[in-house]
TIVO-2410 file (N, C-alpha, C; in nm, 3 decimals):
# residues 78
REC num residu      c1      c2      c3 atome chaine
REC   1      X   0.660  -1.646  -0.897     N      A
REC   1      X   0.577  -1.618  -0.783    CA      A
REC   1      X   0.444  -1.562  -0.833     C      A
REC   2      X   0.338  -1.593  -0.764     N      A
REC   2      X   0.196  -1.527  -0.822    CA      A
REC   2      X   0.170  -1.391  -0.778     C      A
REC   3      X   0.164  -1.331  -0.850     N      A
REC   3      X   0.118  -1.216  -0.858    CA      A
REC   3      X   0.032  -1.125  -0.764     C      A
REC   4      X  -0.105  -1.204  -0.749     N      A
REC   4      X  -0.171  -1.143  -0.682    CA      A
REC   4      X  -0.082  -1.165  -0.520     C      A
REC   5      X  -0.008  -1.247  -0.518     N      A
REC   5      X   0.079  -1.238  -0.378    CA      A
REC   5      X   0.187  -1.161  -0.353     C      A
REC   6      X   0.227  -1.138  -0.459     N      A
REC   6      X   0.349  -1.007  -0.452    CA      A
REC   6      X   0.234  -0.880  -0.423     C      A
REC   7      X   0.149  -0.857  -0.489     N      A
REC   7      X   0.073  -0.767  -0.475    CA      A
REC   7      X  -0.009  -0.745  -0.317     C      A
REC   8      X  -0.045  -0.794  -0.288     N      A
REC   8      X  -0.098  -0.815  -0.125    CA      A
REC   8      X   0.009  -0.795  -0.012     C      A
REC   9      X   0.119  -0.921  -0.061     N      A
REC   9      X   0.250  -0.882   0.031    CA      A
REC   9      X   0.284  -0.730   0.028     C      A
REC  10      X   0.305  -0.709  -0.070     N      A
REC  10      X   0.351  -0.532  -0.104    CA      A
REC  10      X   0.233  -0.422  -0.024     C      A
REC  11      X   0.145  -0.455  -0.058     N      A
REC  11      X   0.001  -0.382  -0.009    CA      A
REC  11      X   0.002  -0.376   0.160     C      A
REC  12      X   0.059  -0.480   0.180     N      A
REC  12      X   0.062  -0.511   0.385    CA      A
REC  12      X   0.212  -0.433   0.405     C      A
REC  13      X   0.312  -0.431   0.349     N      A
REC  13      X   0.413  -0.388   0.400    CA      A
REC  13      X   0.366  -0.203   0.367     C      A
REC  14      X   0.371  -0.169   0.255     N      A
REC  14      X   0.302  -0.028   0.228    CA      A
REC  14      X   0.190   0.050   0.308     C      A
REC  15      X   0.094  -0.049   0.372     N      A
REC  15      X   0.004   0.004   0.473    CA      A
REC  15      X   0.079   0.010   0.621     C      A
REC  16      X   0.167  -0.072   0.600     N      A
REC  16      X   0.241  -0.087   0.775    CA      A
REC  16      X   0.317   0.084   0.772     C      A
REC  17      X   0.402   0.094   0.671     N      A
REC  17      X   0.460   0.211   0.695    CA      A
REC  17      X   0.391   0.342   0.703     C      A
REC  18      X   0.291   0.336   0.629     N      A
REC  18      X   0.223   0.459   0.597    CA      A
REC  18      X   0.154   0.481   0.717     C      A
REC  19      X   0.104   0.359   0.766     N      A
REC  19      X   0.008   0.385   0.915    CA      A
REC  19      X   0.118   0.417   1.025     C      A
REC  20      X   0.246   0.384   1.041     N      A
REC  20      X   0.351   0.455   1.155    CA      A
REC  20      X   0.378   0.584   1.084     C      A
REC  21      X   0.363   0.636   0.937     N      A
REC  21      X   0.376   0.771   0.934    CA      A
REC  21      X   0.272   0.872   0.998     C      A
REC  22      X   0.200   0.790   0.951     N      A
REC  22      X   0.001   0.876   1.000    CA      A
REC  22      X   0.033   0.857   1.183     C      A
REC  23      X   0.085   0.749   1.230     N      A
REC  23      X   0.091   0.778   1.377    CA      A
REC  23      X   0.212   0.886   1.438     C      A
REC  24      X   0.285   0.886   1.374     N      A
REC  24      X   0.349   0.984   1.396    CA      A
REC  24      X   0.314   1.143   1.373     C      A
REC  25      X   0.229   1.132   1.253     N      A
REC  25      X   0.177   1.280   1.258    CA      A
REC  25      X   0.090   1.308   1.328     C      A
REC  26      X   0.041   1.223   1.363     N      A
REC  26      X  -0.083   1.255   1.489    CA      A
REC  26      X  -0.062   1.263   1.612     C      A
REC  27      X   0.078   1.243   1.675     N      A
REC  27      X   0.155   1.260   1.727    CA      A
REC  27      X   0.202   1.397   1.786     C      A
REC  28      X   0.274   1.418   1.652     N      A
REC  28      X   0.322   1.524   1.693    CA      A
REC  28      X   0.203   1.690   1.720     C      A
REC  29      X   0.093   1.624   1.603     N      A
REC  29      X  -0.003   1.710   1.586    CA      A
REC  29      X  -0.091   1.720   1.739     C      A
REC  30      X  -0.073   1.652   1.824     N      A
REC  30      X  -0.123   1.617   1.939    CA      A
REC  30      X  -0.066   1.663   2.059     C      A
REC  31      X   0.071   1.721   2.032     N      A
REC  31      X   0.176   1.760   2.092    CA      A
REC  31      X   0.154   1.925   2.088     C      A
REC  32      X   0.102   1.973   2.041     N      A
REC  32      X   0.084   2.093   1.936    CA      A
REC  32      X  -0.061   2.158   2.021     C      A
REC  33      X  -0.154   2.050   1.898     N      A
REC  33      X  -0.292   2.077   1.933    CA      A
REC  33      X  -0.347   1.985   2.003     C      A
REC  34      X  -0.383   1.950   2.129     N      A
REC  34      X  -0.424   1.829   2.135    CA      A
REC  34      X  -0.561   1.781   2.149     C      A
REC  35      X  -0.655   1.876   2.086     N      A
REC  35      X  -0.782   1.829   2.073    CA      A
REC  35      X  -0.813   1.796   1.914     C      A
REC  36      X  -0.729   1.811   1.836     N      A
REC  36      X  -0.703   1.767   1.700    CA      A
REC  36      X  -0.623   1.624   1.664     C      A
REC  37      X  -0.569   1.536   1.810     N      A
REC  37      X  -0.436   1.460   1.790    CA      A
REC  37      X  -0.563   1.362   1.706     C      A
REC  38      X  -0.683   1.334   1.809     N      A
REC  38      X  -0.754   1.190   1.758    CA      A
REC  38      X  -0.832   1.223   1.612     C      A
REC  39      X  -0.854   1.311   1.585     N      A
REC  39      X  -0.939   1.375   1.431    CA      A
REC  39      X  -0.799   1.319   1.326     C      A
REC  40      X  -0.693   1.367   1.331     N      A
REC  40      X  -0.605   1.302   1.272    CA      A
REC  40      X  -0.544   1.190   1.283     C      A
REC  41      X  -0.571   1.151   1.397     N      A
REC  41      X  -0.516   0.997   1.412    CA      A
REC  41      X  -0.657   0.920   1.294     C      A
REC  42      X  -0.704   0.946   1.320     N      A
REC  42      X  -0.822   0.875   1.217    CA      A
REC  42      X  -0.832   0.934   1.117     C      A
REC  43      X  -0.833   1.020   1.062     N      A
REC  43      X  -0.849   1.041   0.914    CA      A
REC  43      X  -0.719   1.008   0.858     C      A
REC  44      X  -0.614   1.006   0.922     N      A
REC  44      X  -0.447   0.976   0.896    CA      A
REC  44      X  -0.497   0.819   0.846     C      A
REC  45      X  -0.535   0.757   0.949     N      A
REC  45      X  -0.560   0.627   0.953    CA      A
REC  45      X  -0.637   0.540   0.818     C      A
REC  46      X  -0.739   0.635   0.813     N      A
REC  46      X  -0.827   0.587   0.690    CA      A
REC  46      X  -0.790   0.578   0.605     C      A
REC  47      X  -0.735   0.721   0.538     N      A
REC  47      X  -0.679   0.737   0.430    CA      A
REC  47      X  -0.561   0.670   0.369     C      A
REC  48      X  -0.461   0.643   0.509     N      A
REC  48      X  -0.311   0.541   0.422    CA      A
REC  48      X  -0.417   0.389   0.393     C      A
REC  49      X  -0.501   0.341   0.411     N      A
REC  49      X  -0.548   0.253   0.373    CA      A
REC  49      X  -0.558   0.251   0.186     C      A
REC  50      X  -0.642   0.362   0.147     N      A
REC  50      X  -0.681   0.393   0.078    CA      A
REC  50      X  -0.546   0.463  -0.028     C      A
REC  51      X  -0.492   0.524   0.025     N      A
REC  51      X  -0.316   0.559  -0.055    CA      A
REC  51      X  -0.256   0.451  -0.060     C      A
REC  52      X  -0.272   0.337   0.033     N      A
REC  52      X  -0.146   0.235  -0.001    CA      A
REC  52      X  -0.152   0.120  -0.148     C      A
REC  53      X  -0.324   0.083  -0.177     N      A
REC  53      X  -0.341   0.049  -0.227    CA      A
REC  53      X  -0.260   0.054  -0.426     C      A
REC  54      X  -0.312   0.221  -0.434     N      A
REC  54      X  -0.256   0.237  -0.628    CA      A
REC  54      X  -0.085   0.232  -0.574     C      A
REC  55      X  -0.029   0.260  -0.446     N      A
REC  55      X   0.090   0.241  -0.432    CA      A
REC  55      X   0.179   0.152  -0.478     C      A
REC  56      X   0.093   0.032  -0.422     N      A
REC  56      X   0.132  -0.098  -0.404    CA      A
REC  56      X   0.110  -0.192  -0.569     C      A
REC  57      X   0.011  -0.120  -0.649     N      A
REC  57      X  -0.040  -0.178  -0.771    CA      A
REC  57      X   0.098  -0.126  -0.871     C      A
REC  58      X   0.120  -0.008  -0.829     N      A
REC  58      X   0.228   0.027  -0.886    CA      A
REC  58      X   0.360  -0.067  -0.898     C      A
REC  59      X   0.362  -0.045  -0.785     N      A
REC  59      X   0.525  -0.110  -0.765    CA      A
REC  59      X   0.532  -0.260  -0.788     C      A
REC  60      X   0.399  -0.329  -0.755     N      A
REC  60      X   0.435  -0.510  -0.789    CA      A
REC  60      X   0.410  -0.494  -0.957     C      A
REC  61      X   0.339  -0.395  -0.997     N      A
REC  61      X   0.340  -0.364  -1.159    CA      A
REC  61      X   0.499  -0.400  -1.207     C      A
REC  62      X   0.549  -0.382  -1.152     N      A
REC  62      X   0.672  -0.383  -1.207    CA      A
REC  62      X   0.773  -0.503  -1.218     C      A
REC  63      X   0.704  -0.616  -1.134     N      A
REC  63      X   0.776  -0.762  -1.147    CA      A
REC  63      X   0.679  -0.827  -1.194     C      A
REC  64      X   0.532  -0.806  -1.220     N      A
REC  64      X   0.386  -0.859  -1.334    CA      A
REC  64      X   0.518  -0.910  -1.415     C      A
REC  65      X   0.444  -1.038  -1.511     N      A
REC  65      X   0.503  -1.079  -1.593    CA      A
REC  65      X   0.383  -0.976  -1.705     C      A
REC  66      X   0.428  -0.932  -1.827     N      A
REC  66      X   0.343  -0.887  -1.943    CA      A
REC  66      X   0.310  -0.989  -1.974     C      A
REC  67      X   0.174  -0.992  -2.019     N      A
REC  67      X   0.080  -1.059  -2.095    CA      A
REC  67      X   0.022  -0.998  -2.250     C      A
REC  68      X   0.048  -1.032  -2.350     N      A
REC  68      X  -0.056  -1.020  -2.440    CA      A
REC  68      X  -0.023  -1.099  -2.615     C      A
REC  69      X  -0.046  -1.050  -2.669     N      A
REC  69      X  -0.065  -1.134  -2.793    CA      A
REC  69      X   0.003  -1.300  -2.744     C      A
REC  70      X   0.128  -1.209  -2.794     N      A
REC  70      X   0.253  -1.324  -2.845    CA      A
REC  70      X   0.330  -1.364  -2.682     C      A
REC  71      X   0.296  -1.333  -2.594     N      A
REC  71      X   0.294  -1.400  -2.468    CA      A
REC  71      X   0.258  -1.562  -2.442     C      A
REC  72      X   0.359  -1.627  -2.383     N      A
REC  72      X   0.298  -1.757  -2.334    CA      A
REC  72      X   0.269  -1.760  -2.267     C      A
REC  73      X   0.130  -1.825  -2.224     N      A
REC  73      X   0.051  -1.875  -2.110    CA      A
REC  73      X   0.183  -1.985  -2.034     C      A
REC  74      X   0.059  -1.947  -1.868     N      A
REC  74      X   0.124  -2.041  -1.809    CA      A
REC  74      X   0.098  -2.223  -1.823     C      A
REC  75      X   0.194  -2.246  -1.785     N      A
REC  75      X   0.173  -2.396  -1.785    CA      A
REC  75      X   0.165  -2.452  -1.955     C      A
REC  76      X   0.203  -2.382  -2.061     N      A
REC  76      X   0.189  -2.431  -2.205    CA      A
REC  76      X   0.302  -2.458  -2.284     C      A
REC  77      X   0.417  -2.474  -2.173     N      A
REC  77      X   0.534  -2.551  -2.189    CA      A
REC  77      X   0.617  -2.465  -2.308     C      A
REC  78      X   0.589  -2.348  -2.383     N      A
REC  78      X   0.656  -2.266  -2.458    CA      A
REC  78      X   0.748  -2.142  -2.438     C      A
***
């Protein structure tokens, strides 16, 4: 499978969760305080964007095929 598609796939499922966590804290934070719910609904918001990403580099890191020296290229039948 290519890579950069495990990586993206992973990246969309990792932002899905993180953004129902961020809605939930804004939530409850809204429940609480509620002139603070929308300040955190958006900075909640922004930020799992921005967290999901090295998340996601991480974890498809881990089915990457290694590349280097003594590695075969693709498609070079070795």
């Amino acid at each position: 499978m290519n890579p950069a598609l495990v990586l993206i796939a992973t990246y969309i499922v990792i932002t899905a969760v993180l953004q129902f966590v961020g809605f939930v804290v804004s939530w409850l934070v809204e429940m609480v305080y509620p002139t603070f719910g929308l300040a955190t609904f958006l900075a909640l918001f922004l930020s799992m964007f921005w967290l999901a990403w090295p998340i996601a580099v991480r974890i498809s890191g881990a089915w990457a095929p290694e590349v280097g020296p003594g590695a075969p290229r693709p498609g070079s039948g070795s």
